[in-house]
C-alpha atoms as a printed R data frame, in Angstrom:
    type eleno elety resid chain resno       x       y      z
1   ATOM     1    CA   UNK     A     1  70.960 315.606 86.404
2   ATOM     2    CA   UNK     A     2  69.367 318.414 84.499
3   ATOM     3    CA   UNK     A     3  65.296 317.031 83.070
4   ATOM     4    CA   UNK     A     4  67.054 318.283 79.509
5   ATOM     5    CA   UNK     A     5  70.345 316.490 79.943
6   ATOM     6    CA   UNK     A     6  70.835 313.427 77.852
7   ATOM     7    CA   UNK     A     7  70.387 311.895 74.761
8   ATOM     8    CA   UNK     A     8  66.668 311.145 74.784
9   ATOM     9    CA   UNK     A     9  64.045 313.116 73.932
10  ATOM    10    CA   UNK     A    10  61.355 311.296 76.294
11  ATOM    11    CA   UNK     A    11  58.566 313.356 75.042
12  ATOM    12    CA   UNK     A    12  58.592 312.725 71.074
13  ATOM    13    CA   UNK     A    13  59.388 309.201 71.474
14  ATOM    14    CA   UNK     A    14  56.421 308.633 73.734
15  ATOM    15    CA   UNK     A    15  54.269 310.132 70.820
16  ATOM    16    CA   UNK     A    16  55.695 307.712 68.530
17  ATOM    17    CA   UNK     A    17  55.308 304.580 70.195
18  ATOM    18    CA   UNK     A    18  51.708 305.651 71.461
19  ATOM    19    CA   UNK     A    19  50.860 306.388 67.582
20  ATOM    20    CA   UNK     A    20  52.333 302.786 66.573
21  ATOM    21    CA   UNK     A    21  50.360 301.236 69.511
22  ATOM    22    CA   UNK     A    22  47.324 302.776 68.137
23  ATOM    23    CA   UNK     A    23  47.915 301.603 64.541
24  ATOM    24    CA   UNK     A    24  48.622 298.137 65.407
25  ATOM    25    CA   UNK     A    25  45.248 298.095 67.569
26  ATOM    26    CA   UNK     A    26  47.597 296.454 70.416
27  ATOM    27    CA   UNK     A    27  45.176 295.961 73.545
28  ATOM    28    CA   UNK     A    28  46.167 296.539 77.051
29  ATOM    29    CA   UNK     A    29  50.060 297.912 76.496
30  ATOM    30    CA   UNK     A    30  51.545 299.705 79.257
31  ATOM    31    CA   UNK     A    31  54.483 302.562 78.358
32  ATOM    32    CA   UNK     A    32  57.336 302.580 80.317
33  ATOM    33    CA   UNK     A    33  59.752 305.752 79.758
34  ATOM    34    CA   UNK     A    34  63.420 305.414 80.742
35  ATOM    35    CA   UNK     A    35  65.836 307.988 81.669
36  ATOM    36    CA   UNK     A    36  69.447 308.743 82.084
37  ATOM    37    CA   UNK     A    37  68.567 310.353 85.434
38  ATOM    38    CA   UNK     A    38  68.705 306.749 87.237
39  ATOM    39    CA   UNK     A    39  70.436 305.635 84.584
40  ATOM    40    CA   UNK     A    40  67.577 303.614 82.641
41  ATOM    41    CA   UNK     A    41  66.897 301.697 86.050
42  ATOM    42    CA   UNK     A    42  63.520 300.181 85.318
43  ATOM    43    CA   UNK     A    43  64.204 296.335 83.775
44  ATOM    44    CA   UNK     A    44  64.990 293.445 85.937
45  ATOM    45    CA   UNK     A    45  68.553 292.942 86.241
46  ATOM    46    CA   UNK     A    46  68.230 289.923 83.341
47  ATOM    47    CA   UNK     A    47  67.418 292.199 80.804
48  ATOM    48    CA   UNK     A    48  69.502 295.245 81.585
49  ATOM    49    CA   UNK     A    49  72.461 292.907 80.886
50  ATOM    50    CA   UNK     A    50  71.222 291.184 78.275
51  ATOM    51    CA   UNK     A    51  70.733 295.271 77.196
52  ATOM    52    CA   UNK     A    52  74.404 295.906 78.111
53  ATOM    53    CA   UNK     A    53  75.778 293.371 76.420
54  ATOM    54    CA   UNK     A    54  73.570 294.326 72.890
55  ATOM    55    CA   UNK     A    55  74.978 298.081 73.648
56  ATOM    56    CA   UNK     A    56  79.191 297.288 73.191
57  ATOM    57    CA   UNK     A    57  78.508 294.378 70.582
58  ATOM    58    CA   UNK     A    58  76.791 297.509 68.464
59  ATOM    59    CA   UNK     A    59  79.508 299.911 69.459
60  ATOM    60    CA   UNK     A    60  82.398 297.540 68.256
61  ATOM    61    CA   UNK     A    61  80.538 296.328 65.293
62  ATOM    62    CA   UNK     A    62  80.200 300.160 64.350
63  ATOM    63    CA   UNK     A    63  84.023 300.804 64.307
64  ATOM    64    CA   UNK     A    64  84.509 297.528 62.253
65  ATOM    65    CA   UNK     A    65  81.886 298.977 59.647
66  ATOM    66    CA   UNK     A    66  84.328 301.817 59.426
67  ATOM    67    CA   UNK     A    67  87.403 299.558 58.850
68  ATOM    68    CA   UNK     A    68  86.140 297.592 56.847
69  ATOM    69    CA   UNK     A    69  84.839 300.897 54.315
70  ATOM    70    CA   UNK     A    70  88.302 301.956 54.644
71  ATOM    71    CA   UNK     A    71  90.513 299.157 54.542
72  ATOM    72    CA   UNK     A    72  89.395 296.174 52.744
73  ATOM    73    CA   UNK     A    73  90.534 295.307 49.614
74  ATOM    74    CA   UNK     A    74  87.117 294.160 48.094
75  ATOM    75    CA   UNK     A    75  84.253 296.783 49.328
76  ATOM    76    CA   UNK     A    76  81.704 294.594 48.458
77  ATOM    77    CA   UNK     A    77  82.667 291.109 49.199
78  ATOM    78    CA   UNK     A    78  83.971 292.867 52.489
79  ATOM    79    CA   UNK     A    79  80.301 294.359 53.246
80  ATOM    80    CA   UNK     A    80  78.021 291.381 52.557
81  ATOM    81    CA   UNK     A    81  80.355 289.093 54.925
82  ATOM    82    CA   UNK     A    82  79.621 292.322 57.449
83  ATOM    83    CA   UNK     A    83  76.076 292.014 57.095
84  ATOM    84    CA   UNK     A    84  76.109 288.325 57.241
85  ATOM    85    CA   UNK     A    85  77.885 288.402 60.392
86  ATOM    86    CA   UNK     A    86  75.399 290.852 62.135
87  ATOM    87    CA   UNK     A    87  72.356 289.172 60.961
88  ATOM    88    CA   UNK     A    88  73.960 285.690 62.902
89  ATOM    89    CA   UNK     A    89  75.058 288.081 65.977
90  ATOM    90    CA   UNK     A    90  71.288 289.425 65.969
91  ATOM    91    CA   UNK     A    91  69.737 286.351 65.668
92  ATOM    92    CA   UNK     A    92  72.563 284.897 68.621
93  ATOM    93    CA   UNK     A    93  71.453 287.799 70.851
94  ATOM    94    CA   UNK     A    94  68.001 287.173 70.578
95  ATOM    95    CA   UNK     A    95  68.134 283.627 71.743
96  ATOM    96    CA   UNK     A    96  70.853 282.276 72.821
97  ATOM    97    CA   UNK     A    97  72.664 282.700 76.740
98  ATOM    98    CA   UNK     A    98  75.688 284.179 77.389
99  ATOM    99    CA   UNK     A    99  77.651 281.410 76.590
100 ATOM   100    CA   UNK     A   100  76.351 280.959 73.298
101 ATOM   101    CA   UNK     A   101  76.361 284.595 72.092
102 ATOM   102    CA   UNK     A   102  80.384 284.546 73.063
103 ATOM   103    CA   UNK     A   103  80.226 281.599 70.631
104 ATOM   104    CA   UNK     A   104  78.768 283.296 67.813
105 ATOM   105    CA   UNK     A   105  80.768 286.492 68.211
106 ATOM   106    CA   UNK     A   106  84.098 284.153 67.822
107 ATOM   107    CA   UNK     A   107  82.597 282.871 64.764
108 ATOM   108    CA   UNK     A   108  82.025 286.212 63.744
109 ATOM   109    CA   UNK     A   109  85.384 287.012 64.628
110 ATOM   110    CA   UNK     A   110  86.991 284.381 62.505
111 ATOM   111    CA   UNK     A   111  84.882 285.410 59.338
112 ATOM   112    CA   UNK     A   112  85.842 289.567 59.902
113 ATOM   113    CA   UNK     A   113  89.445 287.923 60.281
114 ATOM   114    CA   UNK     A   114  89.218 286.645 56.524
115 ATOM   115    CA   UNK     A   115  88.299 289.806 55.033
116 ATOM   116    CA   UNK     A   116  91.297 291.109 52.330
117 ATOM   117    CA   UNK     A   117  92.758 294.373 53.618
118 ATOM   118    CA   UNK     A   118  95.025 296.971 51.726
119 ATOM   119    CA   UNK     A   119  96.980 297.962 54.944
120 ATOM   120    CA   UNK     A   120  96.649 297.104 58.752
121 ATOM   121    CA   UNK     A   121  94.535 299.560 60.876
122 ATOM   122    CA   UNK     A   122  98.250 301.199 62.801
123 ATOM   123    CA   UNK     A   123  98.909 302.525 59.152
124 ATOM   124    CA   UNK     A   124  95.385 303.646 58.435
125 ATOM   125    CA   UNK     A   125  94.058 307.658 59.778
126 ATOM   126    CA   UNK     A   126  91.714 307.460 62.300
127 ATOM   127    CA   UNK     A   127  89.246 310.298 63.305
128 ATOM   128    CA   UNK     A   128  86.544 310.561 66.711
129 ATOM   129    CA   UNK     A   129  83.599 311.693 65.655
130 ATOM   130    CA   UNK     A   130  82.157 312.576 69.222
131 ATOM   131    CA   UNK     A   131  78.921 314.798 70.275
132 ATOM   132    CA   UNK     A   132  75.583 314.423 70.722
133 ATOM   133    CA   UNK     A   133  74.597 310.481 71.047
134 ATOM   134    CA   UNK     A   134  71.837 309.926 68.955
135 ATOM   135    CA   UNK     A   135  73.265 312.225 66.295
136 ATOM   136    CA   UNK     A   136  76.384 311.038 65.957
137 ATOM   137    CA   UNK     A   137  75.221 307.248 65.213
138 ATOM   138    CA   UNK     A   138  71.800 307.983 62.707
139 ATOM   139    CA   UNK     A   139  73.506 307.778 59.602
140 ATOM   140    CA   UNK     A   140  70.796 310.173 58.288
141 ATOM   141    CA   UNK     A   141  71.610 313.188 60.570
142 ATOM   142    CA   UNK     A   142  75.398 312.489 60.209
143 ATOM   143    CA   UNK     A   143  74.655 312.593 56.322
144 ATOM   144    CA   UNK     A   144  77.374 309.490 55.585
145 ATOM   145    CA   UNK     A   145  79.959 311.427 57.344
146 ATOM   146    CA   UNK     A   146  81.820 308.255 58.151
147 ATOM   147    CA   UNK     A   147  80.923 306.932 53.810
148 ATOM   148    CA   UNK     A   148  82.537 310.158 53.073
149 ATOM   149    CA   UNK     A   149  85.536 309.525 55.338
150 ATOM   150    CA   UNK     A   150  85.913 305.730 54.122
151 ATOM   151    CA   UNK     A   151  86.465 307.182 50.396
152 ATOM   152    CA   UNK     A   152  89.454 309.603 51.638
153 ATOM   153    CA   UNK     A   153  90.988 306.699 53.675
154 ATOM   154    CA   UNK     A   154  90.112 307.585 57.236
155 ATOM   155    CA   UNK     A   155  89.013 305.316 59.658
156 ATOM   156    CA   UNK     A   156  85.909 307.138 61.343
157 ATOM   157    CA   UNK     A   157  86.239 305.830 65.861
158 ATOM   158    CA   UNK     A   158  82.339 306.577 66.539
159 ATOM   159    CA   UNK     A   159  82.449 307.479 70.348
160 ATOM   160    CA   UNK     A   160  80.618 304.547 71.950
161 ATOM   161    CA   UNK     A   161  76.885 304.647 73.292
162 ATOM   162    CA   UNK     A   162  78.496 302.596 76.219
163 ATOM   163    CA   UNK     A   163  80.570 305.554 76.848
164 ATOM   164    CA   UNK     A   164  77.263 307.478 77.736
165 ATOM   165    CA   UNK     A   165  75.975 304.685 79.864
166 ATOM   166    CA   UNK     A   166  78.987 304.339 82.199
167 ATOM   167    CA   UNK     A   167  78.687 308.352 82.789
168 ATOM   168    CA   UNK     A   168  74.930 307.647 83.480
169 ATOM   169    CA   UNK     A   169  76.484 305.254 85.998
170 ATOM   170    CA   UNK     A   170  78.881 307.509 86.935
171 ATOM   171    CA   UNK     A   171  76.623 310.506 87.787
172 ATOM   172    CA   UNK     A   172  74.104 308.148 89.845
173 ATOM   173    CA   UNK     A   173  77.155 306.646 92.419
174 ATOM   174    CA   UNK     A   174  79.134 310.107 92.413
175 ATOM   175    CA   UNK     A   175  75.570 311.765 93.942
176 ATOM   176    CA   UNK     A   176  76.109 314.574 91.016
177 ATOM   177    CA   UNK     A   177  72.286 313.236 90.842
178 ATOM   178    CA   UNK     A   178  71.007 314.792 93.938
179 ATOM   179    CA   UNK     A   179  67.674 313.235 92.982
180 ATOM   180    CA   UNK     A   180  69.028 309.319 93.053
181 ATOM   181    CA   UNK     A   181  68.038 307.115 95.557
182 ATOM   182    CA   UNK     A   182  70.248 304.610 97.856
183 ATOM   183    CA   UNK     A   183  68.465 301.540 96.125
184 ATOM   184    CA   UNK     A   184  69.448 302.644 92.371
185 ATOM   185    CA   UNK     A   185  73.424 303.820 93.516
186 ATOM   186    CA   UNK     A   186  73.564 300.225 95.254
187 ATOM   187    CA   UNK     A   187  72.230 298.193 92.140
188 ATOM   188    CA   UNK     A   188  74.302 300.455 89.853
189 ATOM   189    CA   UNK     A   189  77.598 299.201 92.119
190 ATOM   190    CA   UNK     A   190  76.112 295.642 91.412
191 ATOM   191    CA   UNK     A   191  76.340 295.733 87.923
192 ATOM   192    CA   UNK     A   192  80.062 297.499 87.388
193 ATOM   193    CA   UNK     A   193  82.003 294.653 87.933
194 ATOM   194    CA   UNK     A   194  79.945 292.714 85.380
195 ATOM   195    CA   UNK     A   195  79.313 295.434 82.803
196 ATOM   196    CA   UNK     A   196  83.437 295.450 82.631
197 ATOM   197    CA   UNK     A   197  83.817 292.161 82.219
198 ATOM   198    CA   UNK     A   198  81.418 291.887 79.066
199 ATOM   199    CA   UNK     A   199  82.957 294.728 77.549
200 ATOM   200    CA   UNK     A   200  86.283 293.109 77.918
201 ATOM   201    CA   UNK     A   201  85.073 290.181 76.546
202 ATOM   202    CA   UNK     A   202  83.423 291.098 73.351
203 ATOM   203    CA   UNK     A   203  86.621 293.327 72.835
204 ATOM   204    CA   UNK     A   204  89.607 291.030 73.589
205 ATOM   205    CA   UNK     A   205  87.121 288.353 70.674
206 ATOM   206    CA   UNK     A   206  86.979 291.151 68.177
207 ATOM   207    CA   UNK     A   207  90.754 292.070 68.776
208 ATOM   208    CA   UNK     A   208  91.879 289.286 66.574
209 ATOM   209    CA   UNK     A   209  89.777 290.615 63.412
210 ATOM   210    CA   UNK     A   210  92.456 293.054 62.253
211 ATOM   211    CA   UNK     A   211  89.408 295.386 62.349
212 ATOM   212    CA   UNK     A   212  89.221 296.700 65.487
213 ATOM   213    CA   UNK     A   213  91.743 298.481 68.226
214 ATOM   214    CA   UNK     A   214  90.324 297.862 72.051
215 ATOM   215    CA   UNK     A   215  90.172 300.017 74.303
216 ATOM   216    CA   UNK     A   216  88.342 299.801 77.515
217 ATOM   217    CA   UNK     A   217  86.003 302.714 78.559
218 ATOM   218    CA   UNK     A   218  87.230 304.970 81.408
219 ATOM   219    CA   UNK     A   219  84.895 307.570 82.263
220 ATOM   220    CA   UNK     A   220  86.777 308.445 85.306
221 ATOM   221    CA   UNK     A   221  89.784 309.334 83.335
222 ATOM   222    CA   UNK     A   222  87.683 311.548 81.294
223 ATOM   223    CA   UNK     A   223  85.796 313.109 84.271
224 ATOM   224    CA   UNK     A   224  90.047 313.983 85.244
225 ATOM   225    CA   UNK     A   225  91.198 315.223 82.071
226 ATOM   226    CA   UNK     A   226  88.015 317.628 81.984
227 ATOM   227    CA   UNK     A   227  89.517 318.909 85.439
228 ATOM   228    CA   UNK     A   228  89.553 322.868 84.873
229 ATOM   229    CA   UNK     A   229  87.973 322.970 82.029
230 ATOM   230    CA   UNK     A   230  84.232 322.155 83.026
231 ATOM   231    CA   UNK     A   231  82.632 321.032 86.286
232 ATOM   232    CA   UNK     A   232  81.391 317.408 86.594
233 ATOM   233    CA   UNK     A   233  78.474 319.477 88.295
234 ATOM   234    CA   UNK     A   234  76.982 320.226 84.868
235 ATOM   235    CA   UNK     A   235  75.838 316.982 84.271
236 ATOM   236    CA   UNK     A   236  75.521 316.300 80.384
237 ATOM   237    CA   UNK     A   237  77.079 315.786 76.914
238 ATOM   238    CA   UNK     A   238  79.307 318.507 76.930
239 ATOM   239    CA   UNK     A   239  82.055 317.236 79.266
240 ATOM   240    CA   UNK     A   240  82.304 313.820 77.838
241 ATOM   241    CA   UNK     A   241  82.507 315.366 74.152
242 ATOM   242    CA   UNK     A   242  85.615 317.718 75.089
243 ATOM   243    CA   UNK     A   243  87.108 315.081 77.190
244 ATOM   244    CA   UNK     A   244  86.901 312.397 74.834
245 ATOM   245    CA   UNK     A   245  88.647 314.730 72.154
246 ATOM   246    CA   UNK     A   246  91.212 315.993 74.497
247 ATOM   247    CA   UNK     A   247  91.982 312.460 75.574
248 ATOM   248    CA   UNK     A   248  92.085 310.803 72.264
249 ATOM   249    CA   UNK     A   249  93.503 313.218 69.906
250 ATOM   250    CA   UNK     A   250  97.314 312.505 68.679
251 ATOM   251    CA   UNK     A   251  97.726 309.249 70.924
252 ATOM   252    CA   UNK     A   252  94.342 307.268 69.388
253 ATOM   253    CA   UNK     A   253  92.841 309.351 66.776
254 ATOM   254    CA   UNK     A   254  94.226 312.164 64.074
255 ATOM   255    CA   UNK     A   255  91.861 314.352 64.560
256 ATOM   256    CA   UNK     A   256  88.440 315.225 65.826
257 ATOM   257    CA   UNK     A   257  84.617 315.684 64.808
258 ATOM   258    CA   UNK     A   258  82.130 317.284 66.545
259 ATOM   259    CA   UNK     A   259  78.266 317.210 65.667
260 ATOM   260    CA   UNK     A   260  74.999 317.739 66.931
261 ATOM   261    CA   UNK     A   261  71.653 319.153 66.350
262 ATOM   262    CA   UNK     A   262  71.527 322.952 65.534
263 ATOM   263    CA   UNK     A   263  71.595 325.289 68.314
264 ATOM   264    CA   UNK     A   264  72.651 322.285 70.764
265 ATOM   265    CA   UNK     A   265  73.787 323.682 74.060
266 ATOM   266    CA   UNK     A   266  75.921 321.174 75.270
267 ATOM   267    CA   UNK     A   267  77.575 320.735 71.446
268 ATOM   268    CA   UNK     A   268  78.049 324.772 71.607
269 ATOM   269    CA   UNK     A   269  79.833 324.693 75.340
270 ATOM   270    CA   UNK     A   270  82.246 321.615 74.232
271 ATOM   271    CA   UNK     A   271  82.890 323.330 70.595
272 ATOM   272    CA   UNK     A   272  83.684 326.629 72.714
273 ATOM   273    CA   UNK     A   273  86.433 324.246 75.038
274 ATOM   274    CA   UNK     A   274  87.840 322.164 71.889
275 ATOM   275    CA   UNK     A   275  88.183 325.136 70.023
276 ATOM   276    CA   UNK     A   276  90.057 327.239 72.838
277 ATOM   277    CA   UNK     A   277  91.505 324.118 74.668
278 ATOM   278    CA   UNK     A   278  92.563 321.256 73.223
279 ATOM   279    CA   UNK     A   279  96.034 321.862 72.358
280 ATOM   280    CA   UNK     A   280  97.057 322.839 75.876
281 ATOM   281    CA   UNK     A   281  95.078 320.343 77.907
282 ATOM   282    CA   UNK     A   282  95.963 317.822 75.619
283 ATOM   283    CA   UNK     A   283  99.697 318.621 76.315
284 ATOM   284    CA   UNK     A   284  98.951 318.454 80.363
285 ATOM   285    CA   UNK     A   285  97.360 315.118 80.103
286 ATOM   286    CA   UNK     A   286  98.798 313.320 77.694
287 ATOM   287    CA   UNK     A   287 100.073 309.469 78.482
288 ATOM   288    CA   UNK     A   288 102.858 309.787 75.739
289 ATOM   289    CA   UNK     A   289 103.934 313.124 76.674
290 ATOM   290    CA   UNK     A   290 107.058 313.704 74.013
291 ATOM   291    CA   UNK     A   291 105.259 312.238 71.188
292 ATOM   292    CA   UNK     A   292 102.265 315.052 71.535
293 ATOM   293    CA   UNK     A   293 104.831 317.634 72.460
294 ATOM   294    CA   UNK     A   294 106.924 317.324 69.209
295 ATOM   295    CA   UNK     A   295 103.180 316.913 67.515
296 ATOM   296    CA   UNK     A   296 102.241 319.988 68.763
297 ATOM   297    CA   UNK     A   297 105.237 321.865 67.906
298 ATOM   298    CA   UNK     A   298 104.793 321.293 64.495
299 ATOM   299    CA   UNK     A   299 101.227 321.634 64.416
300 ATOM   300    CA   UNK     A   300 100.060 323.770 67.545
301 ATOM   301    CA   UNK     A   301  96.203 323.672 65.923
302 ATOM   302    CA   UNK     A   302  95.169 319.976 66.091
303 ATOM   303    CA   UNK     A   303  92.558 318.909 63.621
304 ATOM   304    CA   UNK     A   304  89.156 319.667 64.723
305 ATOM   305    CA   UNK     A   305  86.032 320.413 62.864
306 ATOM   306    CA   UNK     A   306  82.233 321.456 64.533
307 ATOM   307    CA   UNK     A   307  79.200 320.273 62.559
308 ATOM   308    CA   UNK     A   308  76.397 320.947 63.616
309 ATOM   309    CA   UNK     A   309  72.928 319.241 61.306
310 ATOM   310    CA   UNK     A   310  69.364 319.854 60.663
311 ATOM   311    CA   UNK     A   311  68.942 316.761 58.485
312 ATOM   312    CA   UNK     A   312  69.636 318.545 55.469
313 ATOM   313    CA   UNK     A   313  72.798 318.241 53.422
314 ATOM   314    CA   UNK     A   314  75.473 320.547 55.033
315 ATOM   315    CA   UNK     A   315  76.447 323.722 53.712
316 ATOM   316    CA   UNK     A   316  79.311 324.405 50.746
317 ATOM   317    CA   UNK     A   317  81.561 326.110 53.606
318 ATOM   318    CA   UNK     A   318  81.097 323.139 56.029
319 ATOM   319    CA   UNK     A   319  82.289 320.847 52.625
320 ATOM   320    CA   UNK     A   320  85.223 323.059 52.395
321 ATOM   321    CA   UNK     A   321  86.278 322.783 56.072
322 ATOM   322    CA   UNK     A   322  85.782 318.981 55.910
323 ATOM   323    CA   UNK     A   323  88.295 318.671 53.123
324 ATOM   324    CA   UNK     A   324  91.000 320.856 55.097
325 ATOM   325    CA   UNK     A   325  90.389 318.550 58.042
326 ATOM   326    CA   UNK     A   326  90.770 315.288 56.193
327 ATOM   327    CA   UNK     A   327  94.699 316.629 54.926
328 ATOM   328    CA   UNK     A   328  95.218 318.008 58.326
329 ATOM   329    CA   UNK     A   329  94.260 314.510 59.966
330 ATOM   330    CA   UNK     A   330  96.128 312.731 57.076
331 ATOM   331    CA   UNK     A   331  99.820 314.704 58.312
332 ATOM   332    CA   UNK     A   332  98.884 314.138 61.748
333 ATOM   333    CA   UNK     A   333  98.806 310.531 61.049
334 ATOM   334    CA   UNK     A   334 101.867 310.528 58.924
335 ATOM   335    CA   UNK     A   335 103.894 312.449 61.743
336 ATOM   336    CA   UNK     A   336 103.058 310.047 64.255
337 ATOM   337    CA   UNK     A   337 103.920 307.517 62.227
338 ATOM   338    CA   UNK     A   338 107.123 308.847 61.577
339 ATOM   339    CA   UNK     A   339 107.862 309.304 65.327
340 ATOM   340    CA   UNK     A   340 106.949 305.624 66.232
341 ATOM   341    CA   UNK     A   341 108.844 304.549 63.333
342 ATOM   342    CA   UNK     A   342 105.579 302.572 61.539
């Protein structure tokens, strides 16, 4: 994998923790920097599960923030029992085994479950806001993108940080890594079989909130759907962000956001794909084939939009374009509805 490939910037964050180590006057503290290139081997197997499991509980409790901004009934009733329920997941994850984490995520579950709603989540717009990893979940750089969204009635589907890992993964056993040695591909087999089975489990407990839609991660598929468009050889962001839009858009979401930092390479080549692509190789892969057919007959420009931030508020014409998208999403959503007779 490429040394600038990924979604951490090694060099910065090293500054920062060696600055906060020096403030706190910590004594004999060792730094250990992680990377994507062996896919953040480096903890004891414990911990990297323990770190797996952390990784999809924060991925579906990001998607149920967005429901719940979009959905509920009472915004505020509806947020505190949110932030209730993380503080007791937090707390759960930070002591407790496997067992009892499961335990506290069904109790979690139960109290999401109660929360009012003014329509179910099949009736409710949904949008992917894909890109660049750490961009698209700092709620500062995004600049309340998915707020914004909430208040025009859009479920926001923030692409997963799990999503990343299991490419990391990916890369490392398909030797697209020609760096990666035997002993990290064999521990990184290991760990599939139970990596899948803790996403399915906090997914198939969250199912029953009303909040959330599951869907398992299949990087494969998206590695496929890419096929022709980019080469899994240039390892990165940019194939997962135009395969996860191509993928998704019609059958899962109503549309599509893009953002990263300014001047991002790999948000420029997958902007450059979406932009030119999507409409055809969403027709070629598609799973419901006559539903996006008659879709894209109607509309043969599916909703897309490219942001790209600096941390400052974005521009008047990137306002504008973000209110087009939201109506284009919103007839996307009532077309398919139409079709599948919601």
């Amino acid at each position: 994998m490429p040394k600038t490939a990924g979604p951490c910037r090694f060099g910065q964050y090293n500054v920062l923790i060696k600055n906060v180590i020096e403030k706190m006057r910590y004594k004999d503290v060792a730094q250990i920097s992680l990377t994507s290139e062996n896919s953040y081997a480096g903890f004891g197997t414990a911990i990297s599960l323990r770190a797996w499991q952390s990784i999809v509980i924060a991925d579906v409790m990001e998607e149920i923030y967005s429901a719940v901004l979009a959905i509920s009934k009472d915004k505020d009733s509806a947020l505190g029992i949110y932030d209730s329920v993380c503080a007791k997941i937090l707390a759960s994850v930070e002591k407790d085994d496997w067992d009892g984490v499961k335990k506290t995520l069904r109790e979690a579950a139960q109290e999401l479950g109660r929360i009012e709603k003014i329509q179910t989540l099949a009736q409710t717009p949904k949008v992917a806001l894909v890109g660049e990893i750490y961009v698209r979940r700092d709620g500062f750089s995004r600049q309340r993108l998915v707020e914004r969204l909430a208040k025009e009635g859009i479920i926001v589907k923030t692409a997963p940080i799990a999503e990343w890992m299991y490419y990391c993964d990916y890369v490392l056993m398909n030797k697209y890594d020609v760096d990666s040695g035997i002993k990290d591909r064999f521990k990184t087999y290991m760990l599939q079989p139970f990596k899948i089975s803790y996403e399915k489990a906090v997914k198939e407990i969250f199912s029953t909130t009303g909040l959330y839609e599951p869907h398992m991660i299949d990087v494969g598929k998206l590695i496929r759907n890419a096929t022709g468009l980019i080469s899994p050889n240039l390892t990165g962001e940019a194939i997962l962000t135009s395969s996860s839009a191509i993928t998704e858009i019609v059958e899962e979401v109503a549309g599509v956001i893009s953002i990263g930092p300014f001047g991002c390479m790999p948000g420029r080549i997958a902007e450059s794909i979406i932009n030119t692509k999507m409409s055809e190789k969403k027709a070629e892969v598609a799973g419901d084939k006559e539903l996006v057919a008659k879709v894209i007959e109607r509309y043969p420009s599916l909703p897309f939009l490219a942001v790209e931030t600096d941390g400052n508020a974005f521009p008047q014409v990137i306002e504008a374009r973000l209110e087009v998208f939201c109506l284009q999403a919103h007839r996307i959503h009532d077309m398919v509805m139409e079709i599948n007779g919601i």
